[in-house]
N, C-alpha and C positions, 0 to 999 in steps of 0.2 A: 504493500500500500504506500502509496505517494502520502508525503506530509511536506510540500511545500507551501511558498504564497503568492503561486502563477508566477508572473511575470515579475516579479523581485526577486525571483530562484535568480535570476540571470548576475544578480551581484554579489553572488560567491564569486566571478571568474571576473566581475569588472573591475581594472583599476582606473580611478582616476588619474587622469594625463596633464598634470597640472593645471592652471586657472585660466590659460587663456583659452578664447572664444573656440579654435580648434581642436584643447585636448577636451574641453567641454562637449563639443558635438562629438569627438572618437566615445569619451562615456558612454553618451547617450547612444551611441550606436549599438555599443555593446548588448547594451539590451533592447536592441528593437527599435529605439527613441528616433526619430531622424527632424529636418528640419522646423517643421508644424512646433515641436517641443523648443527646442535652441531657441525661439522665438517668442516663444509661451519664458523660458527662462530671460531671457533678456528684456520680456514686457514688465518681469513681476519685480524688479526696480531693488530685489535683495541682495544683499552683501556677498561678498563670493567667499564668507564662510558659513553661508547658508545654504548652499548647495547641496548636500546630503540631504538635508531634513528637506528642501522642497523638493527634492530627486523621490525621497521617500515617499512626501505626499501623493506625488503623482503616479507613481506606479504602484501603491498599497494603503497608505494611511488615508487618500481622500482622493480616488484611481481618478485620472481627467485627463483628455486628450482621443484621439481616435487611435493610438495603439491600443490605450487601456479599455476603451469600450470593446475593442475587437476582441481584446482578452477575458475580460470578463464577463463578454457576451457568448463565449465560447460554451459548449454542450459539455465539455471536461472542464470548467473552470470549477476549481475546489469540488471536483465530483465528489472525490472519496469524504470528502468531510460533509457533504449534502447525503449521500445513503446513509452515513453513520449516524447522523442528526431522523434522516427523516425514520429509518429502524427502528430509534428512541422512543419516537413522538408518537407512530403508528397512529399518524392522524385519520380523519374518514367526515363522514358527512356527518354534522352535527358539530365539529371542531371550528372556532375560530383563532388561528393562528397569525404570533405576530413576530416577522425577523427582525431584530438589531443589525442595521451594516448588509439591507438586500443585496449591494452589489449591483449587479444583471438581473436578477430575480428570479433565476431559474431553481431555487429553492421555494420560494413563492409559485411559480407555474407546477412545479408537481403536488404542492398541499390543495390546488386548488383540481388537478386532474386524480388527487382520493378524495374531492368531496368537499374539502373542508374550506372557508372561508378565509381569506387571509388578507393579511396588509403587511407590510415595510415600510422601515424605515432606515434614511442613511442620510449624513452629512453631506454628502458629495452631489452636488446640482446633476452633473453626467450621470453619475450610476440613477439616481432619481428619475429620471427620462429614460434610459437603457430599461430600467425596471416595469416603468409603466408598459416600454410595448412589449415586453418577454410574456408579461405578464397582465395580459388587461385586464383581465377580470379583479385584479388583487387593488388595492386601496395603499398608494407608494404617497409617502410625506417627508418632506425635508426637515431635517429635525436632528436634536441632541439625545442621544439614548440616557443622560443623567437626567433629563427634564422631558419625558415623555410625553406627550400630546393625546392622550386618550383617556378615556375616566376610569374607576377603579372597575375593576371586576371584569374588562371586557373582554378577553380570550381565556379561552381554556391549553395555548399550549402555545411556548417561545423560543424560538432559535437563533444562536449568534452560531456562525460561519466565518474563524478565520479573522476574528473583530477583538475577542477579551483580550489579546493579546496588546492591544493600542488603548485599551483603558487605563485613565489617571486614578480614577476612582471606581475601582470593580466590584467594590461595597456597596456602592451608592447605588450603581447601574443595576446589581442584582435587588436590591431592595425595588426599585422603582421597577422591575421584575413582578417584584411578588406584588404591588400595589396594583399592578393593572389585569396579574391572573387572577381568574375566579381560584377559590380555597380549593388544595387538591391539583390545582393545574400545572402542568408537564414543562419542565423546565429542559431543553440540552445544547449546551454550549462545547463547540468543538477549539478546542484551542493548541498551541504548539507550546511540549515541555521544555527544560532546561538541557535534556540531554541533547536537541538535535542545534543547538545556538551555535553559530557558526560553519554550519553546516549548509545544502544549499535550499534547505525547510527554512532558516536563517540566518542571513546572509548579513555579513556587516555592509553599510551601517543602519540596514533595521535593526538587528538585533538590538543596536544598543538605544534605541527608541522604543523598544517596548520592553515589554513587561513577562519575567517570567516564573513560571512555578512548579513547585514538586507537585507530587500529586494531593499531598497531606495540605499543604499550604493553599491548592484551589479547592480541596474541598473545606475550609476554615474560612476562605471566605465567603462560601455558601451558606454555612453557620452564623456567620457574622451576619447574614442579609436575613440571619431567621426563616431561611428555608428548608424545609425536612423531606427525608430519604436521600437524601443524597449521595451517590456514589461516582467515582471516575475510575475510567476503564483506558489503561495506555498502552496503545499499540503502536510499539517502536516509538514516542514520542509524541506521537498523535494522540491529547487528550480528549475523550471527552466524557464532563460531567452532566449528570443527568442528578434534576431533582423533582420537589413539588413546593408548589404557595403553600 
């Protein structure tokens, strides 16, 4: 089983080529980037030791561009962590399901081909648009997963895909979790452990932008959000916990 994070696998093997404009575009070539991006970086007016972290943004922490829609519009994007999540969930008709971080929304288009109701939500304007057409049927809002936009009680079942790993606060987010599942409702968040960091599941310099945990430490802060049953299941480094509101 693949445990990467699409198209940021590609910077385990990229080096940055110094700060000028041409080792900048060799970067971004390495993985995929070509001029559309170079231009996109040269609009966003940041420092050129900002570089990493808006490299990050745009190919994983907040995807934007038409590489990243091609990628995570793609039918393999984070498959294996979408079977592992939807397994969990064994949604069906009568479920109203909500993802933190849709992406594409191709986790949203199969809760909605068993049945069940669904909506997303993601930071990212692109993947927000990418998600509506994957997925018309599903209800996609631009939004902060600490400060969720829907009222208490409304799904019975919640997926992050490839997301807890970029949360500041994974406390808060799982709490704000349990405030919007009905009591009972199905929690599975797939995430990447410590052992595969540096690797090309995490590749510097994601790695050192997010966030990482044993297995005992992501299920504490499940605890911590006052959610129960909770257990996590790691295969080679691919986490995922599963709980309930």
């Amino acid at each position: 089983m693949r445990h990467d994070l699409g198209l940021a696998a590609r910077l385990a093997s990229a080096a940055v080529s110094g700060n000028s404009e041409s080792g900048r575009a060799e970067t971004l070539a390495a993985f995929g980037l070509g001029a559309e991006d170079l231009a996109a970086w040269r609009e966003s007016g940041l420092p050129e030791d900002a570089f990493d972290d808006w490299l990050t943004d745009r190919v994983a922490r907040r995807p934007s561009g038409s590489r990243a829609r091609e990628v995570y519009g793609a039918e393999d994007a984070h498959d294996f962590a979408r079977r592992a999540i939807l397994a969990a969930l064994a949604l069906g008709p009568g479920d109203r399901l909500l993802e933190l971080g849709c992406g594409g929304g191709l986790l949203l288009r199969d809760a909605l081909a068993a049945g069940a109701a669904a909506a997303g939500l993601d930071h990212s304007e692109e993947m927000v648009e990418l998600a509506r057409r994957q997925a018309p049927g599903a209800e996609v809002v631009l939004g902060r997963a600490e400060s969720l936009p829907f009222g208490d009680d409304a799904f019975s079942a919640l997926a992050m895909s490839v997301v807890f790993f970029f949360l500041d606060d994974p406390v808060a987010v799982l709490r704000e979790c349990g405030r919007v599942l009905q009591p009972g409702g199905r929690v599975a968040v797939y995430t990447t452990g410590p052992e595969l960091r540096g690797t090309p599941a995490a590749p510097e310099p994601i790695a050192s932008r997010g966030h990482f945990y044993t297995d005992e430490e992501l299920a504490e802060l499940a605890r911590r959000a006052e959610l129960s049953d909770i257990a996590v299941h790691n295969d080679g480094g691919g986490q995922l916990l599963t709980a309930r509101a």
